[in-house]
MIKOL-897403 format. One record per residue (C-alpha): residue in three letters; y, z, x. Coordinates in steps of 0.05 Angstrom, whole numbers, plus 5000, padded with zeros to 4 digits. Layout:
N
ALAYZX;...
% end
This chain:
253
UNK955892514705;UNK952593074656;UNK947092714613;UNK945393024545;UNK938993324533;UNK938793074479;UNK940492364488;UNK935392404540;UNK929892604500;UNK931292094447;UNK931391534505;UNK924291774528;UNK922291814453;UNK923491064448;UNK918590894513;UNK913391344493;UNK912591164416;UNK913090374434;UNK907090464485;UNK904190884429;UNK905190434374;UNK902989814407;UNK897490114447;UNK894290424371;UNK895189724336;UNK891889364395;UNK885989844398;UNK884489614324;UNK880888974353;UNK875789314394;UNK869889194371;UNK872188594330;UNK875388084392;UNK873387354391;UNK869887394457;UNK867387944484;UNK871787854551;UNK877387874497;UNK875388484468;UNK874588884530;UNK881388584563;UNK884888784497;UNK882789414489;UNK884089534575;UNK891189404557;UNK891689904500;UNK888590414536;UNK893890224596;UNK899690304536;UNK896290994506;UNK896191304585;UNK903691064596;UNK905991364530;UNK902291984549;UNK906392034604;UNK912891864571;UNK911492344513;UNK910292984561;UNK915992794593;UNK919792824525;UNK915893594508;UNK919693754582;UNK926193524567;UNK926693714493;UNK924194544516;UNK921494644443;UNK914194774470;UNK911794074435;UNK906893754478;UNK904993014473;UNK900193144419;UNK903793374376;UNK909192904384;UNK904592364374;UNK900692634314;UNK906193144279;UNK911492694272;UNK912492274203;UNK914391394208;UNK921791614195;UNK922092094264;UNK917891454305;UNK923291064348;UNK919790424370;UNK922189744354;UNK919389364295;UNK916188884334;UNK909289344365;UNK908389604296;UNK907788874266;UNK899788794237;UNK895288434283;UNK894387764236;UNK890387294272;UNK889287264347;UNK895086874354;UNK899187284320;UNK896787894366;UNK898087514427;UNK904787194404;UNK907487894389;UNK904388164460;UNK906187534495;UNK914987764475;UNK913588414480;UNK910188364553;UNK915487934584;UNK920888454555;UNK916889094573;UNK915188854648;UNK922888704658;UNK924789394630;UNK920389804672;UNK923089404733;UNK929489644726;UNK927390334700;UNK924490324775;UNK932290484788;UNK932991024740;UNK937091674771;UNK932692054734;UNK926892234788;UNK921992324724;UNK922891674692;UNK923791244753;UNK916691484780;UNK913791364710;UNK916690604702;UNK914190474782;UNK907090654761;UNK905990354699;UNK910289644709;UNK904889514762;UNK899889494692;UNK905689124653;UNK904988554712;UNK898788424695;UNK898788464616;UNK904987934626;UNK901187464670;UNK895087534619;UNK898787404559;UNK903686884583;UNK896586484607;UNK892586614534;UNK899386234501;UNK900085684551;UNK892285624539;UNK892385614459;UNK899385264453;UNK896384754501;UNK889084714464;UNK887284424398;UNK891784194345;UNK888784814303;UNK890485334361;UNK896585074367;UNK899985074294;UNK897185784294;UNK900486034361;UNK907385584340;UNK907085944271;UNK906486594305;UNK911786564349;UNK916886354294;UNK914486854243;UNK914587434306;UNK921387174343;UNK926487624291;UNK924088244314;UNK925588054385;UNK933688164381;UNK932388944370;UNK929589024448;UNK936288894473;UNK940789294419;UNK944589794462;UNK947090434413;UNK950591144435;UNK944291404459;UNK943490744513;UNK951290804528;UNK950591584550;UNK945191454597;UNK947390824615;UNK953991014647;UNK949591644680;UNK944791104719;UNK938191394676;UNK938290744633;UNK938390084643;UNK942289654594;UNK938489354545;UNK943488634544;UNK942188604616;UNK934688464605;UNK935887834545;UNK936387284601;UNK931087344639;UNK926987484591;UNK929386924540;UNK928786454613;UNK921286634627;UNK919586684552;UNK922085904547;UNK918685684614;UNK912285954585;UNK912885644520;UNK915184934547;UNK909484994586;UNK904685174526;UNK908384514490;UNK910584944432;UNK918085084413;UNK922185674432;UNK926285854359;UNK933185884355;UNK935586634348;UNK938586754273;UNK937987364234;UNK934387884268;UNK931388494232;UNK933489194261;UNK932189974253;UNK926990214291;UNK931090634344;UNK934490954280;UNK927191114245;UNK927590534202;UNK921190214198;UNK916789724152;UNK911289874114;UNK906589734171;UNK908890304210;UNK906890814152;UNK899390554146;UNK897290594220;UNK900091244233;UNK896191494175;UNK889691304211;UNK891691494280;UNK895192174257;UNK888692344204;UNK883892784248;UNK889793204269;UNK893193224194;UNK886593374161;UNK884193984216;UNK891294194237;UNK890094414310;UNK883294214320;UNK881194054394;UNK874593764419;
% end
Protein backbone atom coordinates (compact mmCIF):
# COMPACT_ATOMS: atom_id res chain seq x y z
CA UNK A 1 0.00 0.00 0.00
CA UNK A 2 1.59 3.59 -1.07
CA UNK A 3 2.05 5.68 2.28
CA UNK A 4 2.01 9.52 1.93
CA UNK A 5 5.02 11.43 2.56
CA UNK A 6 3.38 13.44 4.05
CA UNK A 7 1.29 11.61 6.43
CA UNK A 8 4.44 10.00 7.30
CA UNK A 9 6.28 12.93 8.28
CA UNK A 10 3.43 14.24 10.35
CA UNK A 11 3.31 10.68 12.20
CA UNK A 12 7.13 10.98 13.01
CA UNK A 13 6.48 14.75 13.97
CA UNK A 14 4.18 13.55 16.74
CA UNK A 15 7.07 10.98 18.33
CA UNK A 16 9.72 13.33 18.07
CA UNK A 17 8.02 16.59 19.57
CA UNK A 18 6.38 14.40 22.52
CA UNK A 19 10.01 13.06 23.49
CA UNK A 20 10.99 16.67 22.95
CA UNK A 21 8.43 18.29 24.91
CA UNK A 22 8.54 16.02 27.84
CA UNK A 23 12.20 15.49 27.83
CA UNK A 24 12.63 19.85 28.02
CA UNK A 25 9.94 20.15 30.85
CA UNK A 26 11.61 17.31 32.81
CA UNK A 27 15.12 18.80 32.47
CA UNK A 28 13.68 21.96 34.37
CA UNK A 29 14.20 20.01 37.75
CA UNK A 30 17.85 19.46 37.50
CA UNK A 31 19.43 21.06 39.78
CA UNK A 32 16.28 21.57 41.88
CA UNK A 33 15.14 17.51 42.67
CA UNK A 34 14.19 16.59 46.21
CA UNK A 35 17.05 14.15 46.58
CA UNK A 36 19.84 14.19 44.81
CA UNK A 37 19.28 10.42 43.47
CA UNK A 38 15.99 12.13 42.22
CA UNK A 39 17.61 14.78 40.50
CA UNK A 40 20.11 12.74 38.64
CA UNK A 41 17.41 9.85 37.73
CA UNK A 42 15.14 12.67 36.41
CA UNK A 43 17.23 14.36 34.48
CA UNK A 44 18.80 10.53 33.03
CA UNK A 45 15.31 10.16 31.69
CA UNK A 46 15.08 13.49 29.92
CA UNK A 47 18.23 13.15 28.44
CA UNK A 48 16.96 9.42 27.33
CA UNK A 49 13.59 11.51 25.79
CA UNK A 50 15.91 14.49 24.13
CA UNK A 51 18.29 11.44 22.33
CA UNK A 52 14.99 9.54 21.14
CA UNK A 53 13.45 12.69 19.76
CA UNK A 54 16.71 13.38 18.10
CA UNK A 55 16.32 10.43 16.37
CA UNK A 56 12.69 10.74 15.50
CA UNK A 57 13.18 14.40 14.33
CA UNK A 58 16.12 13.45 11.73
CA UNK A 59 14.09 10.93 10.69
CA UNK A 60 11.26 13.56 9.97
CA UNK A 61 14.20 16.10 8.03
CA UNK A 62 14.61 12.56 5.77
CA UNK A 63 11.21 11.97 5.03
CA UNK A 64 9.94 15.56 4.66
CA UNK A 65 13.29 16.26 1.78
CA UNK A 66 13.09 20.06 2.61
CA UNK A 67 16.81 20.07 3.90
CA UNK A 68 15.44 20.82 7.72
CA UNK A 69 17.50 18.97 10.05
CA UNK A 70 16.47 18.21 13.66
CA UNK A 71 17.54 21.52 14.84
CA UNK A 72 15.76 23.32 13.23
CA UNK A 73 12.71 21.44 13.58
CA UNK A 74 13.07 21.63 17.17
CA UNK A 75 14.03 25.30 17.57
CA UNK A 76 12.30 27.00 14.18
CA UNK A 77 9.06 25.83 14.62
CA UNK A 78 6.27 28.09 16.59
CA UNK A 79 3.61 26.12 19.61
CA UNK A 80 0.93 26.06 16.74
CA UNK A 81 3.33 23.76 14.23
CA UNK A 82 4.32 21.36 17.71
CA UNK A 83 2.21 18.06 17.51
CA UNK A 84 2.56 16.46 20.94
CA UNK A 85 -0.26 15.67 23.18
CA UNK A 86 -1.27 18.09 25.95
CA UNK A 87 -0.31 15.96 28.52
CA UNK A 88 4.09 16.25 28.32
CA UNK A 89 3.67 19.95 27.99
CA UNK A 90 1.61 20.13 31.35
CA UNK A 91 3.99 22.38 34.10
CA UNK A 92 5.87 20.32 36.52
CA UNK A 93 3.73 21.43 39.84
CA UNK A 94 4.92 19.52 42.62
CA UNK A 95 6.83 16.27 42.51
CA UNK A 96 3.83 14.51 42.45
CA UNK A 97 2.45 16.15 39.88
CA UNK A 98 5.73 15.48 37.72
CA UNK A 99 5.58 11.90 38.48
CA UNK A 100 1.76 11.50 38.10
CA UNK A 101 1.99 12.95 34.60
CA UNK A 102 5.30 10.67 33.84
CA UNK A 103 3.82 7.76 35.69
CA UNK A 104 0.51 7.85 32.42
CA UNK A 105 2.66 8.94 30.12
CA UNK A 106 5.34 6.02 30.73
CA UNK A 107 2.92 3.17 30.82
CA UNK A 108 1.37 4.63 27.42
CA UNK A 109 4.83 5.46 25.76
CA UNK A 110 6.47 1.89 26.67
CA UNK A 111 3.29 0.13 25.07
CA UNK A 112 3.57 2.29 21.94
CA UNK A 113 7.07 1.72 21.19
CA UNK A 114 6.36 -2.09 21.63
CA UNK A 115 4.23 -2.22 18.92
CA UNK A 116 6.12 0.39 16.86
CA UNK A 117 8.77 -2.58 17.19
CA UNK A 118 6.35 -3.99 14.24
CA UNK A 119 6.33 -1.00 12.22
CA UNK A 120 6.84 -1.85 8.16
CA UNK A 121 8.71 1.07 8.09
CA UNK A 122 12.49 -0.30 8.58
CA UNK A 123 13.31 3.42 10.01
CA UNK A 124 10.80 3.61 12.66
CA UNK A 125 10.72 0.04 13.71
CA UNK A 126 14.64 0.18 14.53
CA UNK A 127 14.06 3.56 16.32
CA UNK A 128 10.98 2.20 18.71
CA UNK A 129 13.29 -1.26 19.35
CA UNK A 130 16.09 0.95 20.72
CA UNK A 131 14.58 3.38 22.73
CA UNK A 132 11.47 1.17 24.35
CA UNK A 133 14.39 -0.72 25.99
CA UNK A 134 14.86 3.05 27.98
CA UNK A 135 10.90 3.42 28.15
CA UNK A 136 11.13 -0.12 30.27
CA UNK A 137 12.89 1.27 32.63
CA UNK A 138 11.37 4.87 33.03
CA UNK A 139 7.90 2.71 33.44
CA UNK A 140 9.25 0.41 36.10
CA UNK A 141 10.76 3.65 37.88
CA UNK A 142 7.75 5.66 37.78
CA UNK A 143 5.11 3.04 38.40
CA UNK A 144 7.53 2.23 41.83
CA UNK A 145 7.88 6.27 42.92
CA UNK A 146 3.67 6.20 42.84
CA UNK A 147 3.16 2.92 44.56
CA UNK A 148 5.83 4.42 47.08
CA UNK A 149 4.11 7.99 47.63
CA UNK A 150 0.46 6.72 47.16
CA UNK A 151 1.42 4.12 49.78
CA UNK A 152 3.47 6.68 52.22
CA UNK A 153 2.14 9.41 54.37
CA UNK A 154 -1.24 10.83 54.43
CA UNK A 155 0.51 14.15 53.04
CA UNK A 156 2.22 12.21 50.00
CA UNK A 157 -0.65 10.65 49.34
CA UNK A 158 -3.48 13.51 48.93
CA UNK A 159 -0.76 15.09 46.78
CA UNK A 160 -0.14 12.03 44.38
CA UNK A 161 -4.27 11.29 44.44
CA UNK A 162 -4.77 15.04 43.55
CA UNK A 163 -2.33 14.67 40.80
CA UNK A 164 -3.59 11.92 39.16
CA UNK A 165 -7.20 13.36 39.00
CA UNK A 166 -6.15 16.85 37.95
CA UNK A 167 -3.57 14.98 35.13
CA UNK A 168 -6.10 11.93 34.02
CA UNK A 169 -8.12 14.34 31.17
CA UNK A 170 -5.30 14.68 29.12
CA UNK A 171 -4.88 10.95 28.97
CA UNK A 172 -7.90 10.24 26.30
CA UNK A 173 -5.81 12.24 23.54
CA UNK A 174 -2.91 9.24 23.44
CA UNK A 175 -5.35 6.96 21.94
CA UNK A 176 -7.33 9.49 19.41
CA UNK A 177 -6.78 7.87 16.00
CA UNK A 178 -7.30 10.80 13.04
CA UNK A 179 -6.61 10.57 9.03
CA UNK A 180 -3.01 10.79 9.52
CA UNK A 181 -3.12 7.35 12.05
CA UNK A 182 -5.73 5.72 9.57
CA UNK A 183 -3.20 6.14 6.39
CA UNK A 184 -0.41 4.56 8.07
CA UNK A 185 -2.37 2.33 9.94
CA UNK A 186 -3.89 0.33 7.09
CA UNK A 187 -0.01 0.51 5.47
CA UNK A 188 1.44 -1.52 8.74
CA UNK A 189 3.82 1.81 9.68
CA UNK A 190 1.42 2.64 12.64
CA UNK A 191 0.03 1.08 15.24
CA UNK A 192 -3.47 2.00 16.30
CA UNK A 193 -3.69 4.20 18.90
CA UNK A 194 -7.31 2.39 20.50
CA UNK A 195 -5.39 -0.74 20.46
CA UNK A 196 -3.01 0.53 23.19
CA UNK A 197 -6.16 2.01 25.84
CA UNK A 198 -6.47 -1.51 27.61
CA UNK A 199 -3.48 -2.42 28.56
CA UNK A 200 -2.50 0.51 29.47
CA UNK A 201 -5.78 1.58 31.44
CA UNK A 202 -5.13 -2.47 33.01
CA UNK A 203 -1.49 -1.77 34.26
CA UNK A 204 -2.23 1.95 35.06
CA UNK A 205 -5.12 0.48 37.59
CA UNK A 206 -2.87 -2.42 38.96
CA UNK A 207 -0.35 0.20 39.82
CA UNK A 208 -2.65 2.50 41.40
CA UNK A 209 -4.63 -0.20 43.46
CA UNK A 210 -1.44 -1.08 44.53
CA UNK A 211 -0.38 2.57 45.53
CA UNK A 212 -4.06 2.60 47.50
CA UNK A 213 -5.12 5.60 45.56
CA UNK A 214 -8.18 5.71 43.00
CA UNK A 215 -8.01 5.28 39.35
CA UNK A 216 -10.72 8.32 37.99
CA UNK A 217 -13.46 7.60 35.99
CA UNK A 218 -12.82 8.85 32.28
CA UNK A 219 -15.28 12.04 31.50
CA UNK A 220 -14.42 14.91 29.45
CA UNK A 221 -11.12 14.78 28.06
CA UNK A 222 -9.26 17.81 26.67
CA UNK A 223 -7.88 17.42 22.97
CA UNK A 224 -5.76 19.28 20.19
CA UNK A 225 -2.38 18.67 20.38
CA UNK A 226 -1.95 16.47 17.14
CA UNK A 227 -3.84 19.42 15.34
CA UNK A 228 -1.34 22.26 16.98
CA UNK A 229 -3.71 23.17 19.52
CA UNK A 230 -1.98 23.66 22.65
CA UNK A 231 -2.35 25.45 26.20
CA UNK A 232 -0.59 28.20 27.39
CA UNK A 233 2.12 26.05 28.85
CA UNK A 234 3.30 24.95 25.61
CA UNK A 235 4.08 28.69 24.49
CA UNK A 236 6.31 29.50 27.67
CA UNK A 237 8.75 26.53 27.54
CA UNK A 238 9.38 26.69 24.03
CA UNK A 239 10.32 30.25 24.47
CA UNK A 240 13.19 29.16 26.76
CA UNK A 241 14.27 26.11 24.97
CA UNK A 242 13.97 27.86 21.39
CA UNK A 243 15.81 31.39 22.85
CA UNK A 244 19.61 30.82 22.04
CA UNK A 245 18.71 29.79 18.54
CA UNK A 246 15.87 32.70 18.07
CA UNK A 247 18.15 35.38 19.49
CA UNK A 248 21.64 34.24 17.27
CA UNK A 249 19.72 32.70 14.28
CA UNK A 250 22.21 29.92 13.22
CA UNK A 251 24.62 30.07 15.84
CA UNK A 252 26.62 26.77 16.56
CA UNK A 253 29.03 26.00 19.37
Amino acid sequence: MQVSKQATFEYLLRLGDTALVLGQRLSEWCGKGPALEEDIALTNVALDLIGQARMWLSRAGEVEGAGRTEDQLAYLRDAHQFRNPLLVEQPNGSYADTLARQFLFDTWHYYLLDALRQSSDASIAAIADKAVKEVAYHARRSADLVVRLGDGTAESHRRMQDAIDRLWMYTGELFDADSVDASLIAAGVACSPAALREPWRQQVAEVLEEATLATPDDGWMQRGGHAGRHTEHLGFLLAEMQFLQRAYPGATW
